[in-house]
Biotite code that builds the C-alpha atoms (Angstrom):
import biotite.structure as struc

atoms = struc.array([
    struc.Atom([4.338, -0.419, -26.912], chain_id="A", res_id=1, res_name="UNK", atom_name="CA", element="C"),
    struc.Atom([4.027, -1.655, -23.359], chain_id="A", res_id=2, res_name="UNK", atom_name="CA", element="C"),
    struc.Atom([7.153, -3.302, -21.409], chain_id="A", res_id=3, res_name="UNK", atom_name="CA", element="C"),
    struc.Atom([4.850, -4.506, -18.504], chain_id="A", res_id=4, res_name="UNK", atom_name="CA", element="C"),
    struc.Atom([4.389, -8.411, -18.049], chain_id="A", res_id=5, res_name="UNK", atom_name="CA", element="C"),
    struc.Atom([2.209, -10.404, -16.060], chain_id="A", res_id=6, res_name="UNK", atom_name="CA", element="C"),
    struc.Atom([5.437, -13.313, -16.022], chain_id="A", res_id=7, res_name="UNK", atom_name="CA", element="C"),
    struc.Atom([8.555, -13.641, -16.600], chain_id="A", res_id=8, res_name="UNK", atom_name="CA", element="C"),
    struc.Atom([8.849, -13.635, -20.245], chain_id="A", res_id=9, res_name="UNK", atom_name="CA", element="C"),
    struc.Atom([9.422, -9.897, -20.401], chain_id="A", res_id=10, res_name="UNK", atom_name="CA", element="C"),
    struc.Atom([12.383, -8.096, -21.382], chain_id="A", res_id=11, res_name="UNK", atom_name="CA", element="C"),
    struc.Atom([13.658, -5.422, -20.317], chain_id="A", res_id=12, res_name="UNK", atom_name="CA", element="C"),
    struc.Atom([10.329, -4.286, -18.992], chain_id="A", res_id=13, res_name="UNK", atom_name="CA", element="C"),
    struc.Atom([8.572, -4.786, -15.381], chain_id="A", res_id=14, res_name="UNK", atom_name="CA", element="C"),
    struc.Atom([7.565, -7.911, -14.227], chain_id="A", res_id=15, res_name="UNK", atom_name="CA", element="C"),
    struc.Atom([6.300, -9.710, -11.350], chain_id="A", res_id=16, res_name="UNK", atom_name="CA", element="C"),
    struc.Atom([9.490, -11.461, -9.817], chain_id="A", res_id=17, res_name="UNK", atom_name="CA", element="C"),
    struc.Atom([9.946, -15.036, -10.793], chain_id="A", res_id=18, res_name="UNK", atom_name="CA", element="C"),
    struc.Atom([10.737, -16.341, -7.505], chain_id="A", res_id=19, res_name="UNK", atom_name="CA", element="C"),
    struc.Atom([9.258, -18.912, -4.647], chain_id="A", res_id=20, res_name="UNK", atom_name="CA", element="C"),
    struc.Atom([9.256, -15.843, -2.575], chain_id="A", res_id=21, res_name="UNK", atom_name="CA", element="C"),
    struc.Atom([6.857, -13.332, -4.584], chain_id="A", res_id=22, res_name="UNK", atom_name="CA", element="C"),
    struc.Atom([4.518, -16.808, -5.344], chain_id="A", res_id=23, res_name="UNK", atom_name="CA", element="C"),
    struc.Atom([4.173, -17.263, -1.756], chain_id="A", res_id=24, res_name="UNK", atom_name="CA", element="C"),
    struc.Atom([3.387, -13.600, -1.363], chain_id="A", res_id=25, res_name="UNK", atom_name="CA", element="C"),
    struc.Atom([0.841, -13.997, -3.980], chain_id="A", res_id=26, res_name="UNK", atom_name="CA", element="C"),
    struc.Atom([-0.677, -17.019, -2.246], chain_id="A", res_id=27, res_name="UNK", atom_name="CA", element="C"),
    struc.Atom([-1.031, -15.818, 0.509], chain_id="A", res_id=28, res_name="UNK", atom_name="CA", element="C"),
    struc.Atom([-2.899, -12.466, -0.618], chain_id="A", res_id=29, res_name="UNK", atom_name="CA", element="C"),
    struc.Atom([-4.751, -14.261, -3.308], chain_id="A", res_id=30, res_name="UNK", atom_name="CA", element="C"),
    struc.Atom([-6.363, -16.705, -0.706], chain_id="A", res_id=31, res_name="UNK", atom_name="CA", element="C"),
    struc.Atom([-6.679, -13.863, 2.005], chain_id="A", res_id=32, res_name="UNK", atom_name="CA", element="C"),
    struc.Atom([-8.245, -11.194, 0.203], chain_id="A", res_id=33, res_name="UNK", atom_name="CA", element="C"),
    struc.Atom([-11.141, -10.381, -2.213], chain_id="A", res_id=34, res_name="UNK", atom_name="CA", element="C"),
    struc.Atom([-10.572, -9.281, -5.971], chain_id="A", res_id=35, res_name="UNK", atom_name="CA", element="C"),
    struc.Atom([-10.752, -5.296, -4.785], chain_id="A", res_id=36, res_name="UNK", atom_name="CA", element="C"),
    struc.Atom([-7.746, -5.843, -2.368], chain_id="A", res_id=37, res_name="UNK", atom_name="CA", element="C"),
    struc.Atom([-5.596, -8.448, -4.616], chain_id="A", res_id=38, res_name="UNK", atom_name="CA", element="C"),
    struc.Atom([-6.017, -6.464, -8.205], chain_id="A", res_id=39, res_name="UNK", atom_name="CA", element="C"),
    struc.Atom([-4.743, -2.911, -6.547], chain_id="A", res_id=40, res_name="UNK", atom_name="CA", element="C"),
    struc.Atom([-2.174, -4.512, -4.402], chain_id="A", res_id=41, res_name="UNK", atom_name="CA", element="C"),
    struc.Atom([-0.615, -5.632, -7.726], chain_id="A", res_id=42, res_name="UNK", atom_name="CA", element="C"),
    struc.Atom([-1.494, -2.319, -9.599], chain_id="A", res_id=43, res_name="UNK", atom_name="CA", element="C"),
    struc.Atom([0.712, -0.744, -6.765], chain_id="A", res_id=44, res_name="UNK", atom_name="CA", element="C"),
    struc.Atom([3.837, -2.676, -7.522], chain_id="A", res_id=45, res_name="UNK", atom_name="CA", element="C"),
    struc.Atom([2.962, -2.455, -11.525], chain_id="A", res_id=46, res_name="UNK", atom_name="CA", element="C"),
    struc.Atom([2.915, 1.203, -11.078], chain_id="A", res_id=47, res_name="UNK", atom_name="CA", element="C"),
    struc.Atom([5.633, 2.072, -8.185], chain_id="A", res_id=48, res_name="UNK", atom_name="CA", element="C"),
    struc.Atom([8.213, -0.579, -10.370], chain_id="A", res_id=49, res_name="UNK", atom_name="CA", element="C"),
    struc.Atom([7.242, 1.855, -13.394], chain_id="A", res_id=50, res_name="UNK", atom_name="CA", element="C"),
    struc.Atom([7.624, 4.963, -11.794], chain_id="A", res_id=51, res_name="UNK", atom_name="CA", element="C"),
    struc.Atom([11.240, 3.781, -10.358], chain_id="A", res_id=52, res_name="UNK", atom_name="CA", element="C"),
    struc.Atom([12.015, 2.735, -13.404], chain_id="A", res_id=53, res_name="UNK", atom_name="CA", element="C"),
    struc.Atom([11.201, 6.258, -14.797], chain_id="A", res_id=54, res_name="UNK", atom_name="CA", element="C"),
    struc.Atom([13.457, 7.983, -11.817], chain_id="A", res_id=55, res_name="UNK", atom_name="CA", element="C"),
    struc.Atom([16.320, 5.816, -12.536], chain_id="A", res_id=56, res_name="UNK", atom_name="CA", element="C"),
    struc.Atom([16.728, 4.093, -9.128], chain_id="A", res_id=57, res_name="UNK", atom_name="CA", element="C"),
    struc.Atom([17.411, 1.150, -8.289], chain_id="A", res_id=58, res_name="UNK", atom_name="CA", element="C"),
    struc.Atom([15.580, -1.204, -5.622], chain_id="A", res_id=59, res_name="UNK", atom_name="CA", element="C"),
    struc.Atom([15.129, -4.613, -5.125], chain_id="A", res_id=60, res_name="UNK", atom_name="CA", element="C"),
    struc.Atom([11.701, -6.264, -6.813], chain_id="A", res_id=61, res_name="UNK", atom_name="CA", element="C"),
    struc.Atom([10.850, -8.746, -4.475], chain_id="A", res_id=62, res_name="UNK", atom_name="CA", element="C"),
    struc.Atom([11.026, -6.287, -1.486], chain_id="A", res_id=63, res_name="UNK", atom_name="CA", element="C"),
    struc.Atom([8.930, -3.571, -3.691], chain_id="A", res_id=64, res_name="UNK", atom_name="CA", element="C"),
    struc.Atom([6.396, -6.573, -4.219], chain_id="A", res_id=65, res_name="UNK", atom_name="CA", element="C"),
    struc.Atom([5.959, -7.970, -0.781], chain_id="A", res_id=66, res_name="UNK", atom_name="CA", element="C"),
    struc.Atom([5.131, -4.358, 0.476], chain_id="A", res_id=67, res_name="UNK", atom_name="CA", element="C"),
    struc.Atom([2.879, -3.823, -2.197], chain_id="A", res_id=68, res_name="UNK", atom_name="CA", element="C"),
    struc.Atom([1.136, -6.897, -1.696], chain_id="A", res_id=69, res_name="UNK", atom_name="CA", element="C"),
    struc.Atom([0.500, -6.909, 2.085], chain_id="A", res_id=70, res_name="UNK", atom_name="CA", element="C"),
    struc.Atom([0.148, -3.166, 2.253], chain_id="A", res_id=71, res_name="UNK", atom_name="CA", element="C"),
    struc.Atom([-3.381, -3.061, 2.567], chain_id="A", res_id=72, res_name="UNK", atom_name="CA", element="C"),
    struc.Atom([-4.160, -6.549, 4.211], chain_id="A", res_id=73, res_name="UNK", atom_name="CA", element="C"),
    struc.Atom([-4.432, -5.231, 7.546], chain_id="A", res_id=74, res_name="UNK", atom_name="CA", element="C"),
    struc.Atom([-7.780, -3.774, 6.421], chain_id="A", res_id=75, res_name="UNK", atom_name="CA", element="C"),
    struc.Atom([-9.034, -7.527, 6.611], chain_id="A", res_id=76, res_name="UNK", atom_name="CA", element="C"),
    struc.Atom([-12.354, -8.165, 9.272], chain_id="A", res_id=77, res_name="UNK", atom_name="CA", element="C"),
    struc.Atom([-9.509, -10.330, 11.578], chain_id="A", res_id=78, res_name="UNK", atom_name="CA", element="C"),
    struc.Atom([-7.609, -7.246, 12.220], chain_id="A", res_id=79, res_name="UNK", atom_name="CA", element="C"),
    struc.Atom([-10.146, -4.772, 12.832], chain_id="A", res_id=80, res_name="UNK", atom_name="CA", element="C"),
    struc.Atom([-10.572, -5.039, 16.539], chain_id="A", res_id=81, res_name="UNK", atom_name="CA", element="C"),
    struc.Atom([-6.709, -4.681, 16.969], chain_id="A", res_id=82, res_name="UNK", atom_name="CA", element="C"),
    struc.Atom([-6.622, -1.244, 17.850], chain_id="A", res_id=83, res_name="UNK", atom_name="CA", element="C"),
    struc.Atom([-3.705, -0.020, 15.586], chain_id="A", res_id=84, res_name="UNK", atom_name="CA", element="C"),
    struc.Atom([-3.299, 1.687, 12.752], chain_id="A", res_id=85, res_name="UNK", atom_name="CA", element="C"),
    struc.Atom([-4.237, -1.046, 9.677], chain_id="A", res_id=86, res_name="UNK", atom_name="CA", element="C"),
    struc.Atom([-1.039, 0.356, 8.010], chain_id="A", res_id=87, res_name="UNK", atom_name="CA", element="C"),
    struc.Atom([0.960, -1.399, 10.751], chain_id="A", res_id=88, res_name="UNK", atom_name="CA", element="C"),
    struc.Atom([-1.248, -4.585, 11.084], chain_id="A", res_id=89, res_name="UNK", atom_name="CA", element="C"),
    struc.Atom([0.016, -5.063, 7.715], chain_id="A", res_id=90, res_name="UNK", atom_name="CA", element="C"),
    struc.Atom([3.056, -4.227, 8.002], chain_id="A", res_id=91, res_name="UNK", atom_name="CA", element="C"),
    struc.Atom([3.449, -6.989, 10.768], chain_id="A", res_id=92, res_name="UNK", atom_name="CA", element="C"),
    struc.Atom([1.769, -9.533, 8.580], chain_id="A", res_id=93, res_name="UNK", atom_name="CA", element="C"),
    struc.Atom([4.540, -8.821, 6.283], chain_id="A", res_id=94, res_name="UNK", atom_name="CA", element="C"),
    struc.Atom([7.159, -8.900, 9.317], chain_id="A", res_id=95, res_name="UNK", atom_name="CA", element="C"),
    struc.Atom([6.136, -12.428, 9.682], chain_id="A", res_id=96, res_name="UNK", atom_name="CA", element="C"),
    struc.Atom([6.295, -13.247, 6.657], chain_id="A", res_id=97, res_name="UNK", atom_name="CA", element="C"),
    struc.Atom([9.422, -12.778, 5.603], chain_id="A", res_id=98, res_name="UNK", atom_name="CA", element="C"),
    struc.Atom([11.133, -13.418, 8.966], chain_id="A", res_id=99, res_name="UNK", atom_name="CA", element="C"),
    struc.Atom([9.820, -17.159, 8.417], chain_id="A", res_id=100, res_name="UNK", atom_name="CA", element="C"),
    struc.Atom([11.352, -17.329, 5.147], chain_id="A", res_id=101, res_name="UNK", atom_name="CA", element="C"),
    struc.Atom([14.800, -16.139, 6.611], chain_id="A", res_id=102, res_name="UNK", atom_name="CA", element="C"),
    struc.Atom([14.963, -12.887, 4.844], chain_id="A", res_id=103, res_name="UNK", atom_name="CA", element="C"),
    struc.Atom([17.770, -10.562, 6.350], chain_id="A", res_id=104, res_name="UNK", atom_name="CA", element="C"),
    struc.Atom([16.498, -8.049, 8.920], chain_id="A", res_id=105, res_name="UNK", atom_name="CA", element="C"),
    struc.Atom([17.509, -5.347, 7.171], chain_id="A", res_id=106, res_name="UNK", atom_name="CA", element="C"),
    struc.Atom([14.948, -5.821, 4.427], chain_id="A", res_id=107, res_name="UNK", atom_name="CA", element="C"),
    struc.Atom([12.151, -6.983, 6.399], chain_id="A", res_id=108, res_name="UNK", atom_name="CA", element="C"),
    struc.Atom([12.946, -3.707, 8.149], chain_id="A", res_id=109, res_name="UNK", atom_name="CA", element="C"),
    struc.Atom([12.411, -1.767, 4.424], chain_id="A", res_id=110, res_name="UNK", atom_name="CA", element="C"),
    struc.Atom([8.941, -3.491, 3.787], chain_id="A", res_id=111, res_name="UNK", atom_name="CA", element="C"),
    struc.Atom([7.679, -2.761, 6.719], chain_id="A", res_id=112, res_name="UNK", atom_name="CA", element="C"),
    struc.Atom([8.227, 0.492, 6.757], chain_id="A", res_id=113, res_name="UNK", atom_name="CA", element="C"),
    struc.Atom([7.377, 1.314, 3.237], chain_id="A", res_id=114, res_name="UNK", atom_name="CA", element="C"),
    struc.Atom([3.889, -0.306, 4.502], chain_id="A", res_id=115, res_name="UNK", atom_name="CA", element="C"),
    struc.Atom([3.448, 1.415, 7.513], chain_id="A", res_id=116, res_name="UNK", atom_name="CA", element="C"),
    struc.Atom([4.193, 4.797, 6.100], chain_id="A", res_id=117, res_name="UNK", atom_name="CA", element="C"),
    struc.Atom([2.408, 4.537, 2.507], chain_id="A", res_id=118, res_name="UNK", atom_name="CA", element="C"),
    struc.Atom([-0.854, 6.633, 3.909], chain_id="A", res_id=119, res_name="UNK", atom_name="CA", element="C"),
    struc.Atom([1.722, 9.232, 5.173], chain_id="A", res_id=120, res_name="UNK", atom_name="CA", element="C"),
    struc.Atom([2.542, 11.485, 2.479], chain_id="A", res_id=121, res_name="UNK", atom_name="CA", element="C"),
    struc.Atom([5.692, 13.564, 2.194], chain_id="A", res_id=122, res_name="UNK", atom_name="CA", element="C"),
    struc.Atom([8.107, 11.204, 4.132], chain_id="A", res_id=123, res_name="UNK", atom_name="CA", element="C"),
    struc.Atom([8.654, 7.843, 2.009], chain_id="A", res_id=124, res_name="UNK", atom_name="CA", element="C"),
    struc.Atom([10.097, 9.655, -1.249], chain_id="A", res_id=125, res_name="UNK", atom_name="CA", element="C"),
    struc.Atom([13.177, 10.922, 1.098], chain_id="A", res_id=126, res_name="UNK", atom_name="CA", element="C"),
    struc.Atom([13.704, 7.037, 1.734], chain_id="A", res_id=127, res_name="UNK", atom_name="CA", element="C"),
    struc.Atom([15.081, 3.945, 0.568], chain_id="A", res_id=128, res_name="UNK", atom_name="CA", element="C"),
    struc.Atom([13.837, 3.191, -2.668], chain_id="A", res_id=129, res_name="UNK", atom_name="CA", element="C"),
    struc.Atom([11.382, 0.164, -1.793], chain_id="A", res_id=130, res_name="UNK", atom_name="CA", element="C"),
    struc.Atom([9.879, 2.454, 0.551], chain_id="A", res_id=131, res_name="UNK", atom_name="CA", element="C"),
    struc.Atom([9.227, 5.551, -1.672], chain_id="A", res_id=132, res_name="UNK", atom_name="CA", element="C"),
    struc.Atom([8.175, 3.492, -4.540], chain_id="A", res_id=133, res_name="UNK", atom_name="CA", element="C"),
    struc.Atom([5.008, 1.650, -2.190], chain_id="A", res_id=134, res_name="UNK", atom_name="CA", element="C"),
    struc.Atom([3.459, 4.756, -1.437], chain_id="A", res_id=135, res_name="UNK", atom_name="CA", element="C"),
    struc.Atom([4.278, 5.766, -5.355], chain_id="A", res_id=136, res_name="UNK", atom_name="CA", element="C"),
    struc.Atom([2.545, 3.111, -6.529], chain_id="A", res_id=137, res_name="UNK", atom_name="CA", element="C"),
    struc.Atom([-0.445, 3.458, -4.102], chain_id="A", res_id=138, res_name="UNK", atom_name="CA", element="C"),
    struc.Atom([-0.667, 7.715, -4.479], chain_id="A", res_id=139, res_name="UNK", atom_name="CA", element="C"),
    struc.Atom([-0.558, 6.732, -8.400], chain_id="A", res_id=140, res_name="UNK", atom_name="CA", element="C"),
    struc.Atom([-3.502, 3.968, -8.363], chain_id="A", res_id=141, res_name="UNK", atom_name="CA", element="C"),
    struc.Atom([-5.836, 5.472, -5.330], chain_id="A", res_id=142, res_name="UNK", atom_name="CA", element="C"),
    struc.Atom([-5.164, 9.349, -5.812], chain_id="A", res_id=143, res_name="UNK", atom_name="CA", element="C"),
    struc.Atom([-3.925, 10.021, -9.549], chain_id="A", res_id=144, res_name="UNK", atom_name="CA", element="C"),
    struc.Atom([-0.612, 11.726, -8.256], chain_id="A", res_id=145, res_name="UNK", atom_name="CA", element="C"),
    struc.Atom([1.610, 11.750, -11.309], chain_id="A", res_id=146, res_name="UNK", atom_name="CA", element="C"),
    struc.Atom([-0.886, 10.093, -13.814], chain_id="A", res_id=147, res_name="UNK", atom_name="CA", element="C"),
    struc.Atom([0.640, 11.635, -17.002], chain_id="A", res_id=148, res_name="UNK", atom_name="CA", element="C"),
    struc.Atom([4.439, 10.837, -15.605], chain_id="A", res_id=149, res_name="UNK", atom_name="CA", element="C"),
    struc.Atom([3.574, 7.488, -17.159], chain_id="A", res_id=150, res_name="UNK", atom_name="CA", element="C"),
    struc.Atom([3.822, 5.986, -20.963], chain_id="A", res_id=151, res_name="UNK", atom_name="CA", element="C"),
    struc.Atom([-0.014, 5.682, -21.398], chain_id="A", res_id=152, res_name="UNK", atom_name="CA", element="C"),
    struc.Atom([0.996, 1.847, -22.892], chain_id="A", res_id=153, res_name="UNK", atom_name="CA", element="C"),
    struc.Atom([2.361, 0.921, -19.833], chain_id="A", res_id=154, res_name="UNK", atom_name="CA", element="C"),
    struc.Atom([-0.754, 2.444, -17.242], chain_id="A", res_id=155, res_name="UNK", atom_name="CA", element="C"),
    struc.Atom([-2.885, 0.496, -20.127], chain_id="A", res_id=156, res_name="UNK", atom_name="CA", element="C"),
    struc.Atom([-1.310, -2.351, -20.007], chain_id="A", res_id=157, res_name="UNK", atom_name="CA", element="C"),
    struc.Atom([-1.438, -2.892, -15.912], chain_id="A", res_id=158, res_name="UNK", atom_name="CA", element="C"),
    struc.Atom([-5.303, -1.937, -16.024], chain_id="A", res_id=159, res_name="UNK", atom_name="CA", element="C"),
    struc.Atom([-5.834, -4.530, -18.857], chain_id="A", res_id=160, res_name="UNK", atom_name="CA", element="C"),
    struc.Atom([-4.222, -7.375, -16.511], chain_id="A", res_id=161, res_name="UNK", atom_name="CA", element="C"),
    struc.Atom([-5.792, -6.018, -13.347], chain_id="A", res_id=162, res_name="UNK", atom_name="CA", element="C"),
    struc.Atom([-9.037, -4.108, -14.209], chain_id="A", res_id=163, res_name="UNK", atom_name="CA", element="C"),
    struc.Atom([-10.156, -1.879, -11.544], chain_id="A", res_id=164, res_name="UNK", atom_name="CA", element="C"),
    struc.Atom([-14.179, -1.660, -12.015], chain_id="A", res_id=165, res_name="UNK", atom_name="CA", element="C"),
    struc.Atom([-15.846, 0.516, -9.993], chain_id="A", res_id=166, res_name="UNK", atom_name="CA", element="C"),
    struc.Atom([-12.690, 0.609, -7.916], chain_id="A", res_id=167, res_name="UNK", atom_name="CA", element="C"),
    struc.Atom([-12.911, 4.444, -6.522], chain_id="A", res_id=168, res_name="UNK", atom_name="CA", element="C"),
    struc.Atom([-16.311, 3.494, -4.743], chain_id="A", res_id=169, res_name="UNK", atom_name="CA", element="C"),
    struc.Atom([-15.526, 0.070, -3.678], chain_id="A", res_id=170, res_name="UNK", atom_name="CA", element="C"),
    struc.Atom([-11.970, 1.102, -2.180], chain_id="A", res_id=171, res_name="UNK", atom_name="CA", element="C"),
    struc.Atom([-13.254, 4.123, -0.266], chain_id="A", res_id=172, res_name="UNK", atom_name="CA", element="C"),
    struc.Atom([-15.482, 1.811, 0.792], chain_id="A", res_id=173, res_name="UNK", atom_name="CA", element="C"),
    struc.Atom([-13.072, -0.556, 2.068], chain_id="A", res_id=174, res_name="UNK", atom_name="CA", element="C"),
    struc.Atom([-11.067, 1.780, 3.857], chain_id="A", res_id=175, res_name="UNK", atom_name="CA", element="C"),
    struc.Atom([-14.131, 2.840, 5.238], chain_id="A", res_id=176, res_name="UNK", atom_name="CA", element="C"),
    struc.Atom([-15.145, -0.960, 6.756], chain_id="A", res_id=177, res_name="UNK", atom_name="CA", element="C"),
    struc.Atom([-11.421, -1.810, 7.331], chain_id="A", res_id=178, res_name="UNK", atom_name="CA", element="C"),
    struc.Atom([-10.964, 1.963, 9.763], chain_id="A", res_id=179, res_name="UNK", atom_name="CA", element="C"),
    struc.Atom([-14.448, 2.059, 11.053], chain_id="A", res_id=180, res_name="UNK", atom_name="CA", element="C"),
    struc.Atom([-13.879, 0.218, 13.948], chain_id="A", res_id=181, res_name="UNK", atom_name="CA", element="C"),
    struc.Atom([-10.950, 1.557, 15.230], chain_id="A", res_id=182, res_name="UNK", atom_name="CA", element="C"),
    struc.Atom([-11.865, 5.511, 14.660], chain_id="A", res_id=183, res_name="UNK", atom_name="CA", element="C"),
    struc.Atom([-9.015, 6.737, 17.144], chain_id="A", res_id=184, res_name="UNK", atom_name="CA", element="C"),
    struc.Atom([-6.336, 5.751, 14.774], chain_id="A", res_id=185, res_name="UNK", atom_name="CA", element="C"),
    struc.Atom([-7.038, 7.981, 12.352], chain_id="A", res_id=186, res_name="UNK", atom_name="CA", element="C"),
    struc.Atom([-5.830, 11.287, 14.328], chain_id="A", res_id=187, res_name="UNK", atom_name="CA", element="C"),
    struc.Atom([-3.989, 13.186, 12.017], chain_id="A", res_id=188, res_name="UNK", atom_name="CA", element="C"),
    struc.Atom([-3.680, 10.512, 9.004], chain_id="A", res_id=189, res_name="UNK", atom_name="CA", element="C"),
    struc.Atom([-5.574, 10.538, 5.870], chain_id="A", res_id=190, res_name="UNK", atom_name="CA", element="C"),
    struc.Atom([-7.834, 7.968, 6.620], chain_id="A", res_id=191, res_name="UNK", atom_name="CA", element="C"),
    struc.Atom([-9.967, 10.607, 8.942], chain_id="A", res_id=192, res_name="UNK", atom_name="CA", element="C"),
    struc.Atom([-11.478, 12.235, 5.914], chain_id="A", res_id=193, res_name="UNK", atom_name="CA", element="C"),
    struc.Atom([-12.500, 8.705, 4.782], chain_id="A", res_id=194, res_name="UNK", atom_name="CA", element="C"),
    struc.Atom([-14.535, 8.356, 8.400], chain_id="A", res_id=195, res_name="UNK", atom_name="CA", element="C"),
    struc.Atom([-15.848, 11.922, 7.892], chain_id="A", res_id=196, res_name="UNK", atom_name="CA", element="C"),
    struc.Atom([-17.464, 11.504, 4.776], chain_id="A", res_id=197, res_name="UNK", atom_name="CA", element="C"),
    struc.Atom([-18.913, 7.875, 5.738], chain_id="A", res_id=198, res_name="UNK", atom_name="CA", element="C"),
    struc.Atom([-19.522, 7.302, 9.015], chain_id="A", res_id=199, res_name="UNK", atom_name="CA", element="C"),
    struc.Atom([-21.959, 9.306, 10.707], chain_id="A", res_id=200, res_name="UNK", atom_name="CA", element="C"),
    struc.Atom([-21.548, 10.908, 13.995], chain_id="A", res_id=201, res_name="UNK", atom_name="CA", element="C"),
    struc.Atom([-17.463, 10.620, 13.536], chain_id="A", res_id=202, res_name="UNK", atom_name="CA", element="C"),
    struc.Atom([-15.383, 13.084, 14.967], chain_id="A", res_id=203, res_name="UNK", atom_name="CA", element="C"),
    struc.Atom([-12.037, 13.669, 13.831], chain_id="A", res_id=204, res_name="UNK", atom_name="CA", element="C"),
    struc.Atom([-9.248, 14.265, 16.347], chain_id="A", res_id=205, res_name="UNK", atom_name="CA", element="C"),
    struc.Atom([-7.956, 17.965, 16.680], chain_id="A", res_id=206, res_name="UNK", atom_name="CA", element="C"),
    struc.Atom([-3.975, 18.268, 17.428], chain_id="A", res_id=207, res_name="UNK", atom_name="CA", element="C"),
    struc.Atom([-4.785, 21.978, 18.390], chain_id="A", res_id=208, res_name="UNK", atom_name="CA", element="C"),
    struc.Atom([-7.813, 20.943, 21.527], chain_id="A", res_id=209, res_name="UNK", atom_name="CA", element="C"),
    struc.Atom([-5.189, 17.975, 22.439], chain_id="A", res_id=210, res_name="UNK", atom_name="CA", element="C"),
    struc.Atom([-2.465, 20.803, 22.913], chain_id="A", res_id=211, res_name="UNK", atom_name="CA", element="C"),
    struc.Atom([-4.893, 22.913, 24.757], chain_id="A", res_id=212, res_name="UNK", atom_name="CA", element="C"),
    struc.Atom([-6.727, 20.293, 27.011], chain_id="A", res_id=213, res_name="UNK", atom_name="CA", element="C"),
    struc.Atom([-3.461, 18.059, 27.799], chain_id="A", res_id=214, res_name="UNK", atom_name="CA", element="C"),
    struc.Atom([-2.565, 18.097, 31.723], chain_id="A", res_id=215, res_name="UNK", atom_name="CA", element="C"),
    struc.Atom([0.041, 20.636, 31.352], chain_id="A", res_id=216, res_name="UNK", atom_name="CA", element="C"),
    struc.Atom([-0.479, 23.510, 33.018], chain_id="A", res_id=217, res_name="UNK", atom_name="CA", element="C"),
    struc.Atom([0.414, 26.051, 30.647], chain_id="A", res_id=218, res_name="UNK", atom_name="CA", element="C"),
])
């Protein structure tokens, strides 16, 4: 049987925080972002708060959710002409965010890394909980890594209360719209092979011709 909740009338299972704080957060993402964005956002936190749950550590749920939430908003049309990486556009949307509400430094610091590293694999799970548990949760929903590690309830039971239709075409295609104008920032992140296979004409940066053609004489 499944411990995940959509409230706070579970017990002992995973649940979305009960606090002004994670509503906000929802608000704000809710109202901000279409049903693709807003359902995997939340199957991030379902599935990173599951996973930590099955390591045995401990982090703090409203931090997990916030990063899971904003991770992907800076894929939004007002941030594509930024020039940065979207990973850090939302990661600064989250800086905001909780620096207005007074949250301690400290943990605004954790969310916003666990956001700005959660396309860069290999690094988070050697950090603070909160931030290995937001690329967890996103690796789980977007790639598959560690399906089976799972209770097949509990996977169920987050894809019941956030269905994901279609969602390996339309999210590939959203990284795709979100990236597209900002091509350079993909040099040696994952989201180059998105580019590749979608927009034609890309080019993908080369760390070995950078080396080679950089100023240096030798």
């Amino acid at each position: 049987m499944s411990t995940v909740t959509d409230g706070t009338d579970g017990t002992g299972g995973v649940r979305v925080p009960d606090s002004a704080l994670a509503r906000e957060a929802t608000e704000l993402v809710r109202d901000t972002t279409g049903d693709l964005i807003y359902h995997h956002s939340r199957r991030v936190y379902f599935f990173g708060a599951l996973q930590g749950r099955e390591r045995g550590l401990g982090f703090d749920p409203e931090l997990l959710y916030v990063g899971a939430m904003f991770h992907d908003l800076g894929l939004g049309e007002r941030f594509r002409g930024s020039g940065r990486r979207f990973e850090v556009d939302s990661a600064e949307e989250a800086r905001g965010f909780l620096t207005a509400r007074g949250v301690p430094q400290d943990a605004v610091r954790r969310v916003w890394t666990a956001i700005a590293l959660h396309t860069t694999p290999g690094i988070p799970q050697f950090m603070e909980p909160e931030v290995a548990l937001v690329t967890a949760g996103v690796e789980y929903d977007v790639l598959g890594i560690g399906y089976d590690d799972l209770p097949a309830a509990d996977r169920e039971a987050v894809v019941a209360l956030h269905p994901r239709p279609d969602f390996k075409r339309r999210i590939l295609a959203a990284f795709t719209d979100g990236v597209r104008p900002r091509p350079r920032t993909t040099f040696g992140n994952v989201k180059a092979d998105v580019l590749e296979h979608f927009v034609p004409g890309f080019e993908r940066g080369d760390f070995v011709r950078v080396v080679q053609e950089s100023p240096w004489p030798e």
